[in-house]
PDB file of N, CA, C and O in Angstrom:
ATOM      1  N   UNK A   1      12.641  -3.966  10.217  1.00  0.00           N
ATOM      2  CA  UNK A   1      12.184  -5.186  10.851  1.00  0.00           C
ATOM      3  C   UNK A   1      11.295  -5.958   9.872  1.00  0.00           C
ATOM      4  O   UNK A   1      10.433  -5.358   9.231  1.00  0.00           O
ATOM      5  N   UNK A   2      11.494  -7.331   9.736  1.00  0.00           N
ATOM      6  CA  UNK A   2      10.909  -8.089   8.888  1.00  0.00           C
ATOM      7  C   UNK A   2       9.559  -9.032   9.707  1.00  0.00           C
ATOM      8  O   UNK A   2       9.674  -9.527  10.829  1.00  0.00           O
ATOM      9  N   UNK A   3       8.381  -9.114   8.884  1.00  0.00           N
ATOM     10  CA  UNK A   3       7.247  -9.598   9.463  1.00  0.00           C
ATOM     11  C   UNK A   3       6.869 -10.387   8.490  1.00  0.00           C
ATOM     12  O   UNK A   3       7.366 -10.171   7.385  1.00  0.00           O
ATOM     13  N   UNK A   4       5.844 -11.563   8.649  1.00  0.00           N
ATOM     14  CA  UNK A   4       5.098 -12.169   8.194  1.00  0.00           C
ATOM     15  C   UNK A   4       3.612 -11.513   8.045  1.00  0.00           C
ATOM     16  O   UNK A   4       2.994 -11.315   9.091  1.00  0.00           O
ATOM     17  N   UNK A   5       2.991 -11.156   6.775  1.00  0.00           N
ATOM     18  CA  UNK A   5       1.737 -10.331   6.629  1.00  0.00           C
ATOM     19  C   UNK A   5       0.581 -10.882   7.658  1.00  0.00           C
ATOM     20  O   UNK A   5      -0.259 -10.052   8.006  1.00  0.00           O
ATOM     21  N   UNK A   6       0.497 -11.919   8.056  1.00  0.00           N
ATOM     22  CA  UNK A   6      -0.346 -12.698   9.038  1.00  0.00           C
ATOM     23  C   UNK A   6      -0.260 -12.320  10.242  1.00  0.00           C
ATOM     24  O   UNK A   6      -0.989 -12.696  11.160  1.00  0.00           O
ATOM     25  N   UNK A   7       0.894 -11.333  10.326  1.00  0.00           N
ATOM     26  CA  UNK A   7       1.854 -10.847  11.920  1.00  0.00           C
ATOM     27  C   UNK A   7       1.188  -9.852  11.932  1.00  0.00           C
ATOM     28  O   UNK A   7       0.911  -9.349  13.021  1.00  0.00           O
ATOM     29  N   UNK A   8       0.861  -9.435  11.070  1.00  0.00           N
ATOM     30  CA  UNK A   8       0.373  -7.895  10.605  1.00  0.00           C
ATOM     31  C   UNK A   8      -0.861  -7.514  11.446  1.00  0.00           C
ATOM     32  O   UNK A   8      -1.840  -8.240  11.620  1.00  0.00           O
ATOM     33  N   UNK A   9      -0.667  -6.182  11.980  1.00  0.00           N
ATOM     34  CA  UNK A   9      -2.030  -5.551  12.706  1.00  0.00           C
ATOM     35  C   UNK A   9      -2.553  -4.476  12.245  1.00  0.00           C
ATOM     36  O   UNK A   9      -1.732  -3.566  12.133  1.00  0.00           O
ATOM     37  N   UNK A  10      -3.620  -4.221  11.929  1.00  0.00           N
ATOM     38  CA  UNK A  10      -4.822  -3.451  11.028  1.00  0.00           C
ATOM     39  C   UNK A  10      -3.903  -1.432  11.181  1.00  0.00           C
ATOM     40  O   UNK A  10      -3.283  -0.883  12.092  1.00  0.00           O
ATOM     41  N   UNK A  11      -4.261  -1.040   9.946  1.00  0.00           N
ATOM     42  CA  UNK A  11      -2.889  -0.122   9.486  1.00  0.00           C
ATOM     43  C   UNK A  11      -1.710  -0.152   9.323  1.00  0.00           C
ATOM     44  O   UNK A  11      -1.189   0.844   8.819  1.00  0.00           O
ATOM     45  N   UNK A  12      -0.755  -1.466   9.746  1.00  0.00           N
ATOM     46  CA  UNK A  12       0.289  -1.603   9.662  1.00  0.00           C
ATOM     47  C   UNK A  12       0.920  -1.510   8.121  1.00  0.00           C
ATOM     48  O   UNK A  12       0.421  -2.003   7.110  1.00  0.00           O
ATOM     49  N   UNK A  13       2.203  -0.711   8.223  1.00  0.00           N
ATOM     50  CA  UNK A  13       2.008  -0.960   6.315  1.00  0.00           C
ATOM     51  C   UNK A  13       4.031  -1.326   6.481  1.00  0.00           C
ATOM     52  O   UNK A  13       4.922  -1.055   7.286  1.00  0.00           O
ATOM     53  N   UNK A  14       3.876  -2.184   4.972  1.00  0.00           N
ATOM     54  CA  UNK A  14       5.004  -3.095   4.563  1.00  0.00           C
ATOM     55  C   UNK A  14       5.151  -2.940   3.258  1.00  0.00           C
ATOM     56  O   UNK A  14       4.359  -2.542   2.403  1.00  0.00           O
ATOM     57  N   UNK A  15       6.677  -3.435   3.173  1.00  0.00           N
ATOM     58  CA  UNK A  15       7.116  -3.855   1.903  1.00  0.00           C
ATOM     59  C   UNK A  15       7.493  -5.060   1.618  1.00  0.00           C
ATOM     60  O   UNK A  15       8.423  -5.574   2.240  1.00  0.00           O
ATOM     61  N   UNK A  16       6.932  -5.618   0.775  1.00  0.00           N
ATOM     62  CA  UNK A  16       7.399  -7.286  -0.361  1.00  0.00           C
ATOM     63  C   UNK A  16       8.493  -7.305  -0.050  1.00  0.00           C
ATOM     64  O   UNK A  16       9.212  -6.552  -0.708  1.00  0.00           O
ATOM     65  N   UNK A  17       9.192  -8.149   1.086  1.00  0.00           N
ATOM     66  CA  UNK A  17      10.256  -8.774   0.055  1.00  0.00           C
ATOM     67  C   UNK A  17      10.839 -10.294  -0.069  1.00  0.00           C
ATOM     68  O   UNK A  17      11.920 -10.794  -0.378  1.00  0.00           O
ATOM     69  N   UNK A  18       9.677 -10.719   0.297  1.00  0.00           N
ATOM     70  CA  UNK A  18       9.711 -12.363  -0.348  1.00  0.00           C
ATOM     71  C   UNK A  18       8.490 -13.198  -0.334  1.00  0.00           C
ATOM     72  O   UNK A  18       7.938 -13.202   0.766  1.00  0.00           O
ATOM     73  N   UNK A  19       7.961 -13.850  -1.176  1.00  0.00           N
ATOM     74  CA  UNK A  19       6.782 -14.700  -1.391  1.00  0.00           C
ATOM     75  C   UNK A  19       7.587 -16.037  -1.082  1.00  0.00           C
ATOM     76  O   UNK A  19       8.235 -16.477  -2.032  1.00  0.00           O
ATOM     77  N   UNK A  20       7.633 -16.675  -0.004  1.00  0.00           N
ATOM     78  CA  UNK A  20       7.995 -18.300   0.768  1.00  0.00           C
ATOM     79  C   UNK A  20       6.681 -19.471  -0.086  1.00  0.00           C
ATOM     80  O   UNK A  20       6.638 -20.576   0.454  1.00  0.00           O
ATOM     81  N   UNK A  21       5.936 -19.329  -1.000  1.00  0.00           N
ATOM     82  CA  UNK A  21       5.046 -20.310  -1.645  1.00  0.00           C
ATOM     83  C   UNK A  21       5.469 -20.889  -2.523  1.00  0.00           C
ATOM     84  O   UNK A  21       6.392 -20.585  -3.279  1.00  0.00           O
ATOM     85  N   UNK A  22       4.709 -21.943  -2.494  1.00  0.00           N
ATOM     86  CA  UNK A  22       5.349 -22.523  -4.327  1.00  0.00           C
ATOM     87  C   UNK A  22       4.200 -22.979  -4.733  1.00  0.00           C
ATOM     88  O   UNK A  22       3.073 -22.766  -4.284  1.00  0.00           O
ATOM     89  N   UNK A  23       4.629 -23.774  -5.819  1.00  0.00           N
ATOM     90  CA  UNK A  23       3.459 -23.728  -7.032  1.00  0.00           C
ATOM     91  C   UNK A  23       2.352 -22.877  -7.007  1.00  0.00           C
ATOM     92  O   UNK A  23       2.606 -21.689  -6.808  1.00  0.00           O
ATOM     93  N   UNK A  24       1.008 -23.246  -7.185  1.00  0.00           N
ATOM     94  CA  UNK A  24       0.138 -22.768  -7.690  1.00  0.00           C
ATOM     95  C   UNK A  24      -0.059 -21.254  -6.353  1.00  0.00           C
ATOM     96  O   UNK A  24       0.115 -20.099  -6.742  1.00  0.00           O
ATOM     97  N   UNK A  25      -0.320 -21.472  -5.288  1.00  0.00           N
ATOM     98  CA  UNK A  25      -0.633 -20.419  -4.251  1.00  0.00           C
ATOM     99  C   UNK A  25       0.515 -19.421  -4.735  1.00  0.00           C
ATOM    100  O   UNK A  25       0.031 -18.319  -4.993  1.00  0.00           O
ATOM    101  N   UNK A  26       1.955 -19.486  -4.941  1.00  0.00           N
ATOM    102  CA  UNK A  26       2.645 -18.297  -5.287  1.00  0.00           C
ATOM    103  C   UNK A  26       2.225 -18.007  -7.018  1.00  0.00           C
ATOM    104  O   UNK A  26       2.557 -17.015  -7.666  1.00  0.00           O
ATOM    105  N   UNK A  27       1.585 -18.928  -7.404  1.00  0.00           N
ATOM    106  CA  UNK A  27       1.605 -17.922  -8.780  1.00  0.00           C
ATOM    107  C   UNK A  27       0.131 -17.109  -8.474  1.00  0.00           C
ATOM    108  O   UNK A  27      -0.136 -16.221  -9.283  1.00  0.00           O
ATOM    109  N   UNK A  28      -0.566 -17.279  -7.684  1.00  0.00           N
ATOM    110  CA  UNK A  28      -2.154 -16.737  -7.235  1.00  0.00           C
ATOM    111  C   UNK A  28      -1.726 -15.745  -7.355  1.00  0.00           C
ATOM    112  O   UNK A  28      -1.883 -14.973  -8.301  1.00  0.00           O
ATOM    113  N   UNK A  29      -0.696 -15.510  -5.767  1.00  0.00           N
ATOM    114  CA  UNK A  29      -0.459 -14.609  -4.950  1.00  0.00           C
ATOM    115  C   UNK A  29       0.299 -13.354  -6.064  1.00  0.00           C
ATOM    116  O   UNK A  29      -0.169 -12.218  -6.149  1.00  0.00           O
ATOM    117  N   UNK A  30       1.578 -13.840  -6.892  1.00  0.00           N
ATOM    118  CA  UNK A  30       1.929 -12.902  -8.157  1.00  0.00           C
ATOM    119  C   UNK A  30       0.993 -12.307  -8.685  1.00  0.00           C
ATOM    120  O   UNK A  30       0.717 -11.108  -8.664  1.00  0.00           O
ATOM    121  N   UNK A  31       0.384 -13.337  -9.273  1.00  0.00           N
ATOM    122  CA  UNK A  31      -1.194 -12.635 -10.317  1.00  0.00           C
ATOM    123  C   UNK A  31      -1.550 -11.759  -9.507  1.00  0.00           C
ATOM    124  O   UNK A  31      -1.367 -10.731 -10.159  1.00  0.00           O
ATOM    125  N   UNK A  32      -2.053 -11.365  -8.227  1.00  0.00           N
ATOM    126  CA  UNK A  32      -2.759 -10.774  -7.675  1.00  0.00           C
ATOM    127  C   UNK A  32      -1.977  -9.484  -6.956  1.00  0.00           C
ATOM    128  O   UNK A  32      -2.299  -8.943  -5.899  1.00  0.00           O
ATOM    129  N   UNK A  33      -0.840  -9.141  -7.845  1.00  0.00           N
ATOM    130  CA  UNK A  33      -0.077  -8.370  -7.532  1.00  0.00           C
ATOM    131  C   UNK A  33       0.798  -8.511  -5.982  1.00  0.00           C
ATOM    132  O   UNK A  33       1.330  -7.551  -5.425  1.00  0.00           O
ATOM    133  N   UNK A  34       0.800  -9.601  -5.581  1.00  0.00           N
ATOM    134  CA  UNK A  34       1.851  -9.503  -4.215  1.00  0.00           C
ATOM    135  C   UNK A  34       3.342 -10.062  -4.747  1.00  0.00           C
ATOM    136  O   UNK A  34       3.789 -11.201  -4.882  1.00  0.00           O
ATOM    137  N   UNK A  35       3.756  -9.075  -4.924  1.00  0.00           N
ATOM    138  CA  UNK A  35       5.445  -9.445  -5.818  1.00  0.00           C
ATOM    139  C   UNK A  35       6.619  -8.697  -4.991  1.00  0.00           C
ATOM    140  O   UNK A  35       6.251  -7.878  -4.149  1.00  0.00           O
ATOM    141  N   UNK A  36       7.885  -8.899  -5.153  1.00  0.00           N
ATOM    142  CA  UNK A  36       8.345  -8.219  -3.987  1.00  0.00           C
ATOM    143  C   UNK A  36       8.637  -7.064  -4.436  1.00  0.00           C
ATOM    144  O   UNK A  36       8.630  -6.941  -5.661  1.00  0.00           O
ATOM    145  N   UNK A  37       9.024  -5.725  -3.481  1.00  0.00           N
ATOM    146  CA  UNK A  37       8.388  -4.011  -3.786  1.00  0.00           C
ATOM    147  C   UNK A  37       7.217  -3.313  -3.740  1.00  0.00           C
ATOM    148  O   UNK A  37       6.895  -2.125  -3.754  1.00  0.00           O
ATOM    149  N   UNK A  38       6.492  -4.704  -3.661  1.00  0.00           N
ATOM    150  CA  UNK A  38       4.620  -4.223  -3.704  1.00  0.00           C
ATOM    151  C   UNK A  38       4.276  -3.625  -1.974  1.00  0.00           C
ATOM    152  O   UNK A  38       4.359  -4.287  -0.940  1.00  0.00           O
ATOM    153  N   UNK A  39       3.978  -2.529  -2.091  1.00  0.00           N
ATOM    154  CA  UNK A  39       3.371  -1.922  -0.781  1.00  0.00           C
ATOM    155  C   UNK A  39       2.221  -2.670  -0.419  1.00  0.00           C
ATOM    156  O   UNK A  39       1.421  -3.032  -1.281  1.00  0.00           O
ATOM    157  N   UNK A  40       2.039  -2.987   1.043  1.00  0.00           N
ATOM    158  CA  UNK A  40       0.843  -3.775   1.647  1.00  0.00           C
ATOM    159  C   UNK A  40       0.286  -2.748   2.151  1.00  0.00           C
ATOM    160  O   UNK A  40       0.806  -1.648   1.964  1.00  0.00           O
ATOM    161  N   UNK A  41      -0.884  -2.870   2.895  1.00  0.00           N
ATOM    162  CA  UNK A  41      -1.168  -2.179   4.178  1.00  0.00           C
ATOM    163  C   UNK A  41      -2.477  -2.458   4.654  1.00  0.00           C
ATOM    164  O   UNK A  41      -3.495  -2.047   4.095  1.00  0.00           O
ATOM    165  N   UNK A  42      -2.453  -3.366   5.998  1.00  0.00           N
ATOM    166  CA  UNK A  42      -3.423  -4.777   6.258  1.00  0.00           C
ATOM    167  C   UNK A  42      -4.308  -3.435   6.773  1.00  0.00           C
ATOM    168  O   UNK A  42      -3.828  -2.352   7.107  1.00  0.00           O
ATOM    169  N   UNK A  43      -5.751  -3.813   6.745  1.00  0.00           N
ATOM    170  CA  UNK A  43      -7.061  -3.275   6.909  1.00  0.00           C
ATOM    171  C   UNK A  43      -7.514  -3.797   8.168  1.00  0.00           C
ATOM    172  O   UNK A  43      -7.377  -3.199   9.235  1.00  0.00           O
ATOM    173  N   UNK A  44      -8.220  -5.265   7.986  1.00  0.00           N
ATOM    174  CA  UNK A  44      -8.509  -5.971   8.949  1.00  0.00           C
ATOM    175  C   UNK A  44      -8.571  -6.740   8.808  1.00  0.00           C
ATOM    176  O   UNK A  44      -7.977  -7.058   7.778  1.00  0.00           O
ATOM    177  N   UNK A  45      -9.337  -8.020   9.610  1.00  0.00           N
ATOM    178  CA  UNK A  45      -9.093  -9.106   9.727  1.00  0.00           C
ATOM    179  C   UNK A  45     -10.875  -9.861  10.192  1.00  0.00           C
ATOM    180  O   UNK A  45     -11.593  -9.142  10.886  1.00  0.00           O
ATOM    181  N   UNK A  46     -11.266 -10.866   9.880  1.00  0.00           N
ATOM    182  CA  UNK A  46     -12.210 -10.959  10.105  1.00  0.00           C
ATOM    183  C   UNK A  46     -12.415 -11.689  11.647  1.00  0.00           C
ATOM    184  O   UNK A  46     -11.415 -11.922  12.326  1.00  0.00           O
ATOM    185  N   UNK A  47     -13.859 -12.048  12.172  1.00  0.00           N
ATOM    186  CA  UNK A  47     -13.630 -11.676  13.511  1.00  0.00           C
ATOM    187  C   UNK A  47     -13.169 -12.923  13.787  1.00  0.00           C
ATOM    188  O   UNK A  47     -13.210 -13.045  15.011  1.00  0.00           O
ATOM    189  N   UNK A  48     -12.696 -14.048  13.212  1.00  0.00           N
ATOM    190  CA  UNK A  48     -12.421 -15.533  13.765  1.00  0.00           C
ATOM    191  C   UNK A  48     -11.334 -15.424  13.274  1.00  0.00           C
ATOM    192  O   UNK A  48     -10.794 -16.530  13.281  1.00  0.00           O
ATOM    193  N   UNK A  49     -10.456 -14.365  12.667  1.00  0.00           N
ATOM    194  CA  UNK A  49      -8.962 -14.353  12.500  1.00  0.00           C
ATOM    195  C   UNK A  49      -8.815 -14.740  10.851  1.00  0.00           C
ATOM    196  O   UNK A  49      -7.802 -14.210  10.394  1.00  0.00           O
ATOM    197  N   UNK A  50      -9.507 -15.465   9.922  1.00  0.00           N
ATOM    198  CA  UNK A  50      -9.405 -15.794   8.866  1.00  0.00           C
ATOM    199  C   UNK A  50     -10.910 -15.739   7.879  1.00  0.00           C
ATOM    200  O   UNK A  50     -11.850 -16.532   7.936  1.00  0.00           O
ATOM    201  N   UNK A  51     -10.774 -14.639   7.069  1.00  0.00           N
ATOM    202  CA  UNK A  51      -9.162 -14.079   6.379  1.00  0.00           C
ATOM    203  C   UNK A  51      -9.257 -13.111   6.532  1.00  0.00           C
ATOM    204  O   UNK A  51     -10.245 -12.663   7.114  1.00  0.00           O
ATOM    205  N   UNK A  52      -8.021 -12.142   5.965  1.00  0.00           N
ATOM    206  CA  UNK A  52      -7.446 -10.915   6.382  1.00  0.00           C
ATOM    207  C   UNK A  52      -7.919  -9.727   4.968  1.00  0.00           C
ATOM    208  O   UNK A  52      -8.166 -10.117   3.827  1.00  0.00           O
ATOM    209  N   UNK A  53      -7.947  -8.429   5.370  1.00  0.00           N
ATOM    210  CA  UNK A  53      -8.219  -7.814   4.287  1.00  0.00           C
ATOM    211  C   UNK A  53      -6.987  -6.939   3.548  1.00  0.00           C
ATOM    212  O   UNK A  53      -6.848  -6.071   4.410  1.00  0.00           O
ATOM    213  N   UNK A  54      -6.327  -6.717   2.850  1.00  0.00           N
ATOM    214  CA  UNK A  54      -5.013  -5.571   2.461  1.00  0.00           C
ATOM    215  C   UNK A  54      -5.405  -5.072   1.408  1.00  0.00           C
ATOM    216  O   UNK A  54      -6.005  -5.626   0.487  1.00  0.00           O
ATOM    217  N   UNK A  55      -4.991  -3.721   1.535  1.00  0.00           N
ATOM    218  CA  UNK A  55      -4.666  -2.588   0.289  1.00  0.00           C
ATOM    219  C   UNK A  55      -3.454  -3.302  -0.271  1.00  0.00           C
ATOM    220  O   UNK A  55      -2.484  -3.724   0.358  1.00  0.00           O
ATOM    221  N   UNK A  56      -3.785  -3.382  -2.096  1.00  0.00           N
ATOM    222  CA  UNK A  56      -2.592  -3.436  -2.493  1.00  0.00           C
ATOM    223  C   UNK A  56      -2.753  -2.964  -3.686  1.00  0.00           C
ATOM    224  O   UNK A  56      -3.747  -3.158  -4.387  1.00  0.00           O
ATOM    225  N   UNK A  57      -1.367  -2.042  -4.104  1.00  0.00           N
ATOM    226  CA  UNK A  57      -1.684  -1.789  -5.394  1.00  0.00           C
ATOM    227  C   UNK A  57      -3.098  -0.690  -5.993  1.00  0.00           C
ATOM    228  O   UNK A  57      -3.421  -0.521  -7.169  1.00  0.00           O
ATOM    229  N   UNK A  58      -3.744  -0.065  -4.752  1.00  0.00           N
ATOM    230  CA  UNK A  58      -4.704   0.303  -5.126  1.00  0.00           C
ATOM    231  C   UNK A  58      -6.046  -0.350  -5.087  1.00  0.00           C
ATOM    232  O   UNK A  58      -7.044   0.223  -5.523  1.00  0.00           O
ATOM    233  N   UNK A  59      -6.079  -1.716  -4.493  1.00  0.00           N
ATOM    234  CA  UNK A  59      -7.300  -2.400  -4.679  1.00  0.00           C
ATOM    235  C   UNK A  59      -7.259  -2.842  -3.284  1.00  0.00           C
ATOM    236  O   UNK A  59      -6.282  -2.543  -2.598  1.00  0.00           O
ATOM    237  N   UNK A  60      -8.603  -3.792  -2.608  1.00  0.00           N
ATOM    238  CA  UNK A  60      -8.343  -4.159  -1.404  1.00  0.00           C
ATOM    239  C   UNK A  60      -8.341  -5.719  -2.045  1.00  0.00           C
ATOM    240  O   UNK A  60      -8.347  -5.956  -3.253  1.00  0.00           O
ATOM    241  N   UNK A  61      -8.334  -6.574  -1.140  1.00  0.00           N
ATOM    242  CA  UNK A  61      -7.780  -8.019  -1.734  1.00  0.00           C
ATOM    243  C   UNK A  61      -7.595  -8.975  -0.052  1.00  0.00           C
ATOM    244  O   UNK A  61      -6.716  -8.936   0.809  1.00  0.00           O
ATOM    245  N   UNK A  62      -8.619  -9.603  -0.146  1.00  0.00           N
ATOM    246  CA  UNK A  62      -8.752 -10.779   0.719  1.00  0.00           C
ATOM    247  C   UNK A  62      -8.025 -12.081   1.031  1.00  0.00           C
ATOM    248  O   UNK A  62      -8.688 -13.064   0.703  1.00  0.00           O
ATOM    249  N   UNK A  63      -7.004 -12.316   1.502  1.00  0.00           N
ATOM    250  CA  UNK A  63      -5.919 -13.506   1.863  1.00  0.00           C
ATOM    251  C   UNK A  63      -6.521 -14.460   3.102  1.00  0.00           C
ATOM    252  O   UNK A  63      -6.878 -14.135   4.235  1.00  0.00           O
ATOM    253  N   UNK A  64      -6.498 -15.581   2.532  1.00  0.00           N
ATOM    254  CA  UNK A  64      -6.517 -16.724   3.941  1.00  0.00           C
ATOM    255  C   UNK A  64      -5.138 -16.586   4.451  1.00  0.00           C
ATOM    256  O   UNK A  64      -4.161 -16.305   3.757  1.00  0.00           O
ATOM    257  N   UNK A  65      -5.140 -16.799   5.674  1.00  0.00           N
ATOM    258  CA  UNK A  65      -4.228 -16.830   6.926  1.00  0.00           C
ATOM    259  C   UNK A  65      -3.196 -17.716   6.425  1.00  0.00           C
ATOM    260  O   UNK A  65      -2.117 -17.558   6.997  1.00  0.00           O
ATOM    261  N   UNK A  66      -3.218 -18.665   5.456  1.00  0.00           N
ATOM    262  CA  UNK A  66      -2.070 -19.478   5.306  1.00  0.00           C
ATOM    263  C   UNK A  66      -1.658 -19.036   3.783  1.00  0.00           C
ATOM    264  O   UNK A  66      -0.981 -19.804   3.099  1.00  0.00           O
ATOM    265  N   UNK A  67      -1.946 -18.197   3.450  1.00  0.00           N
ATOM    266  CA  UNK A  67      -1.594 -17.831   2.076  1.00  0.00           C
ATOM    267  C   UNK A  67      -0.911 -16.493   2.685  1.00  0.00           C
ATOM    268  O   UNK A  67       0.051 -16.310   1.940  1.00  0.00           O
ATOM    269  N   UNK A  68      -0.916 -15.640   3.493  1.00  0.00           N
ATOM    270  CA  UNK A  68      -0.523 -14.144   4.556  1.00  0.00           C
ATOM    271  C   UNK A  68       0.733 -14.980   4.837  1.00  0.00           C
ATOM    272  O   UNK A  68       1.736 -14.387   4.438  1.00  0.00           O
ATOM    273  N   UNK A  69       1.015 -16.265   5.442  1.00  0.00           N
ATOM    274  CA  UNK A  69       2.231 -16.477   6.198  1.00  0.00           C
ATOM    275  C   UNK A  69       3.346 -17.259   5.508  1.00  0.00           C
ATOM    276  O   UNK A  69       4.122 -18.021   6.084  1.00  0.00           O
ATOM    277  N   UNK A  70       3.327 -16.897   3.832  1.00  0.00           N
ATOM    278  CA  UNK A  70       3.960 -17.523   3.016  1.00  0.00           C
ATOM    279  C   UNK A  70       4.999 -15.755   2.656  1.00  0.00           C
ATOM    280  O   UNK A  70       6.148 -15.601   2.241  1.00  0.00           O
ATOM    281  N   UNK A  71       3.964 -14.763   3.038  1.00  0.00           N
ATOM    282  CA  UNK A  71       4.207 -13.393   2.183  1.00  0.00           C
ATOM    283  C   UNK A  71       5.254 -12.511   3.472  1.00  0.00           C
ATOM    284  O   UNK A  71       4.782 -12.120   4.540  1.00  0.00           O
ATOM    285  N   UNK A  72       6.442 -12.369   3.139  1.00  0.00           N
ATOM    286  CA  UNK A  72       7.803 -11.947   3.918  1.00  0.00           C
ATOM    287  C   UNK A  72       7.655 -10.464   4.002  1.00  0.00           C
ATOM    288  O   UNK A  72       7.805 -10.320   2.788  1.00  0.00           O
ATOM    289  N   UNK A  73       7.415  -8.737   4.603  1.00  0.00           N
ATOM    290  CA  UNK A  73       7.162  -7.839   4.377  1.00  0.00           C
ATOM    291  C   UNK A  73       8.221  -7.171   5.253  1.00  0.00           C
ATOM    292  O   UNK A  73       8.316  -7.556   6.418  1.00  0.00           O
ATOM    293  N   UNK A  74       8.982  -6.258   4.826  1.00  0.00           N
ATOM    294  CA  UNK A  74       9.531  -5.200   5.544  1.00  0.00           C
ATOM    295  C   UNK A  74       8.443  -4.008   5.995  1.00  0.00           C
ATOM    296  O   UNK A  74       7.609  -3.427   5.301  1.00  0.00           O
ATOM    297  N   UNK A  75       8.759  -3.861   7.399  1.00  0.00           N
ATOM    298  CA  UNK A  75       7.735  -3.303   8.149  1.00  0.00           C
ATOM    299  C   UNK A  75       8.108  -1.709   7.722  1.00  0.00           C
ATOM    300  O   UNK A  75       9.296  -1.428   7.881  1.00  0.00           O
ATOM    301  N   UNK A  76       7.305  -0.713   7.240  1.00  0.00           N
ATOM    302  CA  UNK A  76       7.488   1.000   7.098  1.00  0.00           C
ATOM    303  C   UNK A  76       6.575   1.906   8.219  1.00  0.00           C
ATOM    304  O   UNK A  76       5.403   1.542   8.305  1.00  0.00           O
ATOM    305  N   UNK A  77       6.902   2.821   8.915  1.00  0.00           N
ATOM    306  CA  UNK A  77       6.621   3.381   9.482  1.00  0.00           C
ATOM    307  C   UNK A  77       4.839   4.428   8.921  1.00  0.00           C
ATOM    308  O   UNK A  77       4.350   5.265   9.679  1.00  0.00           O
TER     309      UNK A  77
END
């Protein structure tokens, strides 16, 4: 099942497989290791909904809500 990382609820974990951004926000989002194959796995979320926290890659890494609903994730058990 395919989700939007913004869909995402705290432990949920995913796989990359499409960045929907362009210009500058998808090259952020690359740099910052969200590429597709990259394992997510959302933490939390702050208490007004924006922004969100994810493991990635080993690091945790802070996304605004409209930069999360650009990022396409296959959902893993």
């Amino acid at each position: 099942m395919q989700k939007k990382l913004n869909d995402f609820i705290p432990d949920e974990k995913g796989t990359v497989k499409n960045v929907n951004a362009e210009g500058k926000i998808r090259r952020r989002l690359f740099d910052m290791g969200v590429t597709p194959g990259a394992e997510i796995t959302m933490r939390k979320t702050a208490p007004l909904g924006d922004p969100i926290e994810i493991t990635l890659r080993g690091y945790e890494l802070s996304l605004r809500k409209s930069e999360a609903e650009t990022v396409v994730l296959e959902v893993t058990k």
